[in-house]
C-alpha positions as semicolon CSV with decimal commas, in nm:
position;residue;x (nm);y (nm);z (nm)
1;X;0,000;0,000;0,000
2;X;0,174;0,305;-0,158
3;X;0,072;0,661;-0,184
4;X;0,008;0,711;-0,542
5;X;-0,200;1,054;-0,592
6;X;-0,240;1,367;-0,371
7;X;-0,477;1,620;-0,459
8;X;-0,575;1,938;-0,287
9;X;-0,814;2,223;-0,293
10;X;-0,981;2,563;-0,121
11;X;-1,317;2,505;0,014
12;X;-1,555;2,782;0,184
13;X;-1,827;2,755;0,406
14;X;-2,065;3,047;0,513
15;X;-2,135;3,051;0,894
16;X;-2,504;3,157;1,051
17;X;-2,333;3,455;1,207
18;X;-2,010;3,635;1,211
19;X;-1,748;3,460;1,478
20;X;-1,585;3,690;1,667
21;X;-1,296;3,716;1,919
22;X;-1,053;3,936;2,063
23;X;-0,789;3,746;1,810
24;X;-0,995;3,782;1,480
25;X;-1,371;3,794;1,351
26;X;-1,454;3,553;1,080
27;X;-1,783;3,544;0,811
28;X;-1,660;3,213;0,672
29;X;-1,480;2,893;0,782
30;X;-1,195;2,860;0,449
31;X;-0,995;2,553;0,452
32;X;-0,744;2,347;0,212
33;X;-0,888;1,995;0,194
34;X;-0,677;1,735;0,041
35;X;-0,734;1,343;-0,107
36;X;-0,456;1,116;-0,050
37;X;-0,515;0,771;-0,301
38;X;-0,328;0,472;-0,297
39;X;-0,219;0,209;-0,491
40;X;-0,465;-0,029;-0,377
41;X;-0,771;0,240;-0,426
42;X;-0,781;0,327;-0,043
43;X;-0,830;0,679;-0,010
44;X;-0,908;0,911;0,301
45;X;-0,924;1,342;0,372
46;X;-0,770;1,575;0,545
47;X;-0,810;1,923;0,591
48;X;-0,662;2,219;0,731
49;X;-0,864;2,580;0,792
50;X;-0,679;2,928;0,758
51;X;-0,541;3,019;1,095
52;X;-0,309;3,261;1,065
53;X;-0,376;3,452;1,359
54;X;-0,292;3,159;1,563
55;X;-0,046;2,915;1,394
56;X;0,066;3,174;1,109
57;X;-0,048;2,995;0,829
58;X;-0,295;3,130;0,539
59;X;-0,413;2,906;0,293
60;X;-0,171;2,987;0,060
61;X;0,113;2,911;0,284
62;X;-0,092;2,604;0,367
63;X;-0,158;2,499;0,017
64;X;0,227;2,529;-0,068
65;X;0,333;2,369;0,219
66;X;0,158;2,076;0,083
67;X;0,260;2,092;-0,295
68;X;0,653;2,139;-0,193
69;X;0,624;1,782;0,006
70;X;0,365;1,659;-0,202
71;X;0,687;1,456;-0,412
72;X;0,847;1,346;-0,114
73;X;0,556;1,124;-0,028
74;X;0,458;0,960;-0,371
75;X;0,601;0,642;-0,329
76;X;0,554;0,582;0,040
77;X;0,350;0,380;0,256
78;X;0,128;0,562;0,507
79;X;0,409;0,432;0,821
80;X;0,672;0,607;0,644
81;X;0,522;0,907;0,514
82;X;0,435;1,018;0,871
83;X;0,806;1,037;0,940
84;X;0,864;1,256;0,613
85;X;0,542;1,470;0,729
86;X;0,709;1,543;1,085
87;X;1,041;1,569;0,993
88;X;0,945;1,849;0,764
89;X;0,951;2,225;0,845
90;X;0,582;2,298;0,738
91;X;0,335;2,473;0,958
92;X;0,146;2,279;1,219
93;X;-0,201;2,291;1,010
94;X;-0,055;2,198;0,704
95;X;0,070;1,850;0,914
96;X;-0,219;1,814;1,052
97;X;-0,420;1,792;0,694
98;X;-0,146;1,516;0,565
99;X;-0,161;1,383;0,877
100;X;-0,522;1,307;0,961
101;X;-0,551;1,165;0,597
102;X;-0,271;0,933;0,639
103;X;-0,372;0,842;0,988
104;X;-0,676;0,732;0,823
105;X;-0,535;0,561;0,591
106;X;-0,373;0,371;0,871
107;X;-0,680;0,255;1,016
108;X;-0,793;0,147;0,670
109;X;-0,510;-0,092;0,652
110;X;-0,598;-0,224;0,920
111;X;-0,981;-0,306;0,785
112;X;-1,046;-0,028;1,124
113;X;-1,276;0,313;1,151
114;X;-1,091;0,589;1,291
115;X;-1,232;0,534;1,639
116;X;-1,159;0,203;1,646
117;X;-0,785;0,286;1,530
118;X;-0,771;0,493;1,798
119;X;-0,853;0,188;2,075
120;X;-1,238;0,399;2,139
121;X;-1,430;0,138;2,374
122;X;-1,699;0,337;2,512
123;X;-1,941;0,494;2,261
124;X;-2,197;0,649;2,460
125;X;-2,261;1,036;2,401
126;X;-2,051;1,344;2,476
127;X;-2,141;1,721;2,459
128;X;-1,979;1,967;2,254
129;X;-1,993;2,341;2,386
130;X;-2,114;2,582;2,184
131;X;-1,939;2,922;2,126
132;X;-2,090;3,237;2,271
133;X;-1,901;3,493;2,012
134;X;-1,730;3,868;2,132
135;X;-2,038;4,145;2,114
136;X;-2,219;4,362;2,287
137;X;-2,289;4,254;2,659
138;X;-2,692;4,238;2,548
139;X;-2,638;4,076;2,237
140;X;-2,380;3,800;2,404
141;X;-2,659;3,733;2,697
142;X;-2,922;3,692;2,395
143;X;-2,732;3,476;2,229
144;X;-2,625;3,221;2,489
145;X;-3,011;3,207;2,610
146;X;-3,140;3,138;2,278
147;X;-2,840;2,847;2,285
148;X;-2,949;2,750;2,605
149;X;-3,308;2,697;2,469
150;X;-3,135;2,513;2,203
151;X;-2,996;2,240;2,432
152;X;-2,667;2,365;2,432
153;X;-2,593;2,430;2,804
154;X;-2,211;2,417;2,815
155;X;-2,156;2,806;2,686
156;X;-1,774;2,940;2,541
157;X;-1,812;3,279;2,597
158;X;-1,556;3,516;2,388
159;X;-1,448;3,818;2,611
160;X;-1,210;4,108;2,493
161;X;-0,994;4,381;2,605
162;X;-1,288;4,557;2,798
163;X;-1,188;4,435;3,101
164;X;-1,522;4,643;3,250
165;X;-1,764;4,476;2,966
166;X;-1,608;4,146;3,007
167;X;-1,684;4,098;3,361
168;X;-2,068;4,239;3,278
169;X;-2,121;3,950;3,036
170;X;-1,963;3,664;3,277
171;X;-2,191;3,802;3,560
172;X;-2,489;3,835;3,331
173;X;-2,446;3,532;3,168
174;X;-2,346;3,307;3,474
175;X;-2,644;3,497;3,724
176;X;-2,936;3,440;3,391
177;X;-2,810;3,089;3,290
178;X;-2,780;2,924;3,639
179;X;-2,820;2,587;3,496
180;X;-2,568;2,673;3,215
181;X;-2,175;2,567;3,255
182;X;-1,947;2,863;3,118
183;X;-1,684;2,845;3,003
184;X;-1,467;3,146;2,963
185;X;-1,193;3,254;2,661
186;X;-1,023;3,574;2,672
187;X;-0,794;3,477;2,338
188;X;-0,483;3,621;2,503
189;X;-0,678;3,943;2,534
190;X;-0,543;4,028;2,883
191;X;-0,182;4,172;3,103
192;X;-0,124;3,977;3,431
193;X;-0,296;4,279;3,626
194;X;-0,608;4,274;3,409
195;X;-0,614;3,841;3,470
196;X;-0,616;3,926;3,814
197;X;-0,872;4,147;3,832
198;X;-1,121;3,967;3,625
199;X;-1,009;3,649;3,824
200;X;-1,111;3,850;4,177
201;X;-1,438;3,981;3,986
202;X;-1,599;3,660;3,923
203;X;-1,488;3,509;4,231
204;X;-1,801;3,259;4,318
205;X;-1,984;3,307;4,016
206;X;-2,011;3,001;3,829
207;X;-1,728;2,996;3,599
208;X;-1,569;2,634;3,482
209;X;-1,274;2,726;3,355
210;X;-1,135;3,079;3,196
211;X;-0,859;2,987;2,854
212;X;-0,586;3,183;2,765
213;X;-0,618;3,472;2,952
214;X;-0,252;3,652;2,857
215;X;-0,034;3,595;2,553
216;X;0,126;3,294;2,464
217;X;0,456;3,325;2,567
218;X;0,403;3,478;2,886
219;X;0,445;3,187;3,102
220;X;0,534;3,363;3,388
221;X;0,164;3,562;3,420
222;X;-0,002;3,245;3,295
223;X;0,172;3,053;3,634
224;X;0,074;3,374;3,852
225;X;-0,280;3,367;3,758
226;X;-0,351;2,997;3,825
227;X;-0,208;3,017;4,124
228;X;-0,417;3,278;4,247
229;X;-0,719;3,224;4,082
230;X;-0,998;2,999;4,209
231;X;-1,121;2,915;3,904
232;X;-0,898;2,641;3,684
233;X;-0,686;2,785;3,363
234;X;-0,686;2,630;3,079
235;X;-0,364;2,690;2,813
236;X;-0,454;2,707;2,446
237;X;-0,160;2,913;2,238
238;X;0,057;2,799;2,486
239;X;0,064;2,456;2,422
240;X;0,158;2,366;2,057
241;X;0,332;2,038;2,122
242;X;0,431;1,776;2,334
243;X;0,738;1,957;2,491
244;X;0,489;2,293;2,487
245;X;0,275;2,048;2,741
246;X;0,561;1,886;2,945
247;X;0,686;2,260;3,023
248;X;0,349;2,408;3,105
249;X;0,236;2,084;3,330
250;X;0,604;2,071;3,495
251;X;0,649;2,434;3,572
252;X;0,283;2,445;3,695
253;X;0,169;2,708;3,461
254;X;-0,178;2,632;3,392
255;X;-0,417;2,361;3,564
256;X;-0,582;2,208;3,196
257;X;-0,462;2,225;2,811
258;X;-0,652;2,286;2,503
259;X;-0,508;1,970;2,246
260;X;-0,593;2,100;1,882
261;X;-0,492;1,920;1,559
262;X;-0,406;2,250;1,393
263;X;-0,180;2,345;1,687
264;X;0,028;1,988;1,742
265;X;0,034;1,836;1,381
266;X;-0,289;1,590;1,337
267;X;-0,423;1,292;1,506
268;X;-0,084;1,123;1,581
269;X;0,087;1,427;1,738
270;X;-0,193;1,501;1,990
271;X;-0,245;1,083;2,024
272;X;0,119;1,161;2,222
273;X;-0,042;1,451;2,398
274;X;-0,327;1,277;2,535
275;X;-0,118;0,996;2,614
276;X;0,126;1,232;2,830
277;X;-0,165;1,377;2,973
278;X;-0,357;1,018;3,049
279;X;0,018;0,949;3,244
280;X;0,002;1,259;3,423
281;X;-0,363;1,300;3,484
282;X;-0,388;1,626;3,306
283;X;-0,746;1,739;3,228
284;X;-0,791;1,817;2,887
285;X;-1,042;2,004;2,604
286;X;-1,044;1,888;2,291
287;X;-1,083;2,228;2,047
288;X;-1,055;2,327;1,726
289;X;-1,026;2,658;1,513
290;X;-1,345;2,647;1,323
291;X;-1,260;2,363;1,081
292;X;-1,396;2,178;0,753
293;X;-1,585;1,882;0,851
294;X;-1,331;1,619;0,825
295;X;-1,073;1,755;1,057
296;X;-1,394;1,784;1,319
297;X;-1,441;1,460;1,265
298;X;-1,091;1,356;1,350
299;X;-1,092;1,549;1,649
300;X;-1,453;1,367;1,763
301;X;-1,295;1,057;1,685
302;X;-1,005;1,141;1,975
303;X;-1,244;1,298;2,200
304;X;-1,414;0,982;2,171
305;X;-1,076;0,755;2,257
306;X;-0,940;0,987;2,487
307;X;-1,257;1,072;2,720
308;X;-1,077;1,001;3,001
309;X;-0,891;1,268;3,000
310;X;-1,098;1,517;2,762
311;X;-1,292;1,688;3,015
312;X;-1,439;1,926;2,696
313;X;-1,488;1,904;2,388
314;X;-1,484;2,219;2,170
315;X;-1,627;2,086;1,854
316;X;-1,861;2,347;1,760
317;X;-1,824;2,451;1,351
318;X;-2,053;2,245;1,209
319;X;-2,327;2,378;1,429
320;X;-2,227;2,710;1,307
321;X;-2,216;2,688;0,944
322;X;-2,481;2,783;0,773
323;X;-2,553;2,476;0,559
324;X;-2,509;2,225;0,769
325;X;-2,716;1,926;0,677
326;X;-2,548;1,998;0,330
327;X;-2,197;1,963;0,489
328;X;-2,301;1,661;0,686
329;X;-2,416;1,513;0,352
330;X;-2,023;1,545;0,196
331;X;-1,878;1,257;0,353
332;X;-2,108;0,933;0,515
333;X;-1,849;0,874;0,807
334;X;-1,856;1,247;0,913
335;X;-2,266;1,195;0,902
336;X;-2,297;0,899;1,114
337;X;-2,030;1,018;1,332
338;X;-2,152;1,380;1,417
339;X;-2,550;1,408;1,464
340;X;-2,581;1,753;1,460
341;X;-2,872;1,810;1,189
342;X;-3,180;1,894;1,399
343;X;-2,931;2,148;1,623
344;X;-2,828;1,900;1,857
345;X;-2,540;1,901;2,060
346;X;-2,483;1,527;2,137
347;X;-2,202;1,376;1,966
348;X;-2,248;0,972;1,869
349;X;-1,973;0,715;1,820
């Protein structure tokens, strides 16, 4: 079984409303999806969305990054092209398209699904969140009641700079929505004295977790404010990769991570993740950067394997395009896997 064609190309899809966060606002999920065919006529996906204000990568960068290895893996079983894949120097999205494809692949070989590739045993439901995007403070309270209503009643609210406005919306959202869980994201929006003051702010309002409250690379603040915060931090831009994870976890700098395919390189890269984090108990949500339907699907798939350790699941874009039973209709393993056509927010192995 040898990789014989790659193919890729630029797919769009229109969302119900605008997403917006203190990192970017965004009218339509964009993302490179590519075919990998073998020799034998197996064939699986992958896909990779534009996220440029997160890993750097546009689709253009994306879609070369692919092309200039695209040679280098004609020829090549699946086992050995994942060593040419992450020995390259590509961006971390552009792995994670080759990657999920040939992890696929993989499990094709193997006359295996994905989750059952991936060692899933128990297939009972899980819950995505659903995201709650930056606006104003009557708008965002509007918005997670009518999700509320919907069934949705985990809520990822998106706060910004407004460190006044942001601590209006928690309070309104958390004191309205009592049976709600929230879930708060500041997208690196915040200094280590703002953290601090929204963390004493909200002190014993119902808050589950709040992500990313500082920039990336300040570890330092990021260590300061879990410590003194009540309410668990969760890393996202923090965390790429394995090392990324070792260093937060070891150093004590956050009390969760955020695993996303785009960030670490695909389904084999955060498999080590998740494996780490099994080892260490570390709790961990399972996100993603409002991606095509395949790469949800092979995110689901290690939500599914790894629910030991994925506390949440951040699996939201196809409830937020705006042709979704469409998009479902694509690809008959990303339909039976996600049942999200009548607005539900159950996930089904």
């Amino acid at each position: 079984m040898k990789i014989q064609k790659i193919e890729r190309q630029i797919k769009k899809r229109a969302l119900k409303t605008p997403f917006v966060t203190a990192l970017r606002r965004v009218e339509n999920v964009e993302f490179i999806r590519l075919r990998i065919r073998c020799d034998n006529g197996l064939y699986a996906y992958g896909e990779a969305p534009a996220t440029k204000a997160v890993t750097g990568e546009d689709l253009q960068s994306i879609a070369n990054a692919i092309g200039g290895l695209q040679d280098a893996l004609l020829g090549l079983t699946p086992g050995e092209a994942l060593h040419v894949i992450h020995g390259s120097t590509m961006g971390s999205s552009a792995k994670a398209s080759l990657d999920m494809a040939v992890v696929s692949l993989l499990a094709q070989q193997n006359n295996q699904t994905l989750l059952q590739y991936l060692g899933t045993k128990d297939f009972s439901p899980i819950f995505t969140d659903i995201t709650v995007s930056l606006n104003d403070a009557d708008i965002m309270l509007s918005d997670a009641k009518k999700a509320f209503d919907n069934g949705f009643h985990i809520l990822k609210v998106k706060l910004g700079s407004d460190l006044e406005h942001a601590v209006a919306v928690t309070k309104m959202i958390s004191e309205t929505l009592v049976d709600a869980e929230v879930l708060i994201d500041a997208n690196q929006a915040w200094n280590l004295e703002q953290s601090l003051y929204y963390v004493e702010a909200v002190a014993g309002l119902h808050v589950s977790l709040i992500e990313q409250p500082v920039v990336a690379d300040d570890l330092q603040s990021l260590k300061t404010i879990t410590q003194k915060s009540t309410v668990p931090i969760l890393a996202d831009e923090a965390v790429f990769t394995l090392e990324d994870v070792k260093k937060v976890y070891e150093e004590g700098c956050a009390d969760m991570i955020n695993v996303k395919l785009m960030k670490c390189g695909g389904v084999s890269k955060a498999q080590e993740i998740l494996e780490y984090a099994r080892s260490n108990n570390i709790e961990c949500m399972l996100g993603s950067m409002l991606e095509g339907p395949v790469s949800i699907h092979a995110a689901l798939c290690l939500a599914f394997a790894y629910r030991d350790v994925v506390k949440y699941v951040d699996l939201d874009s196809p409830l937020l395009y705006k042709d979704t039973p469409e998009i479902l209709g694509e690809f008959g393993i990303i339909r039976n896997t996600i049942q999200s056509l009548a607005g539900s927010n159950i996930y089904k192995g």
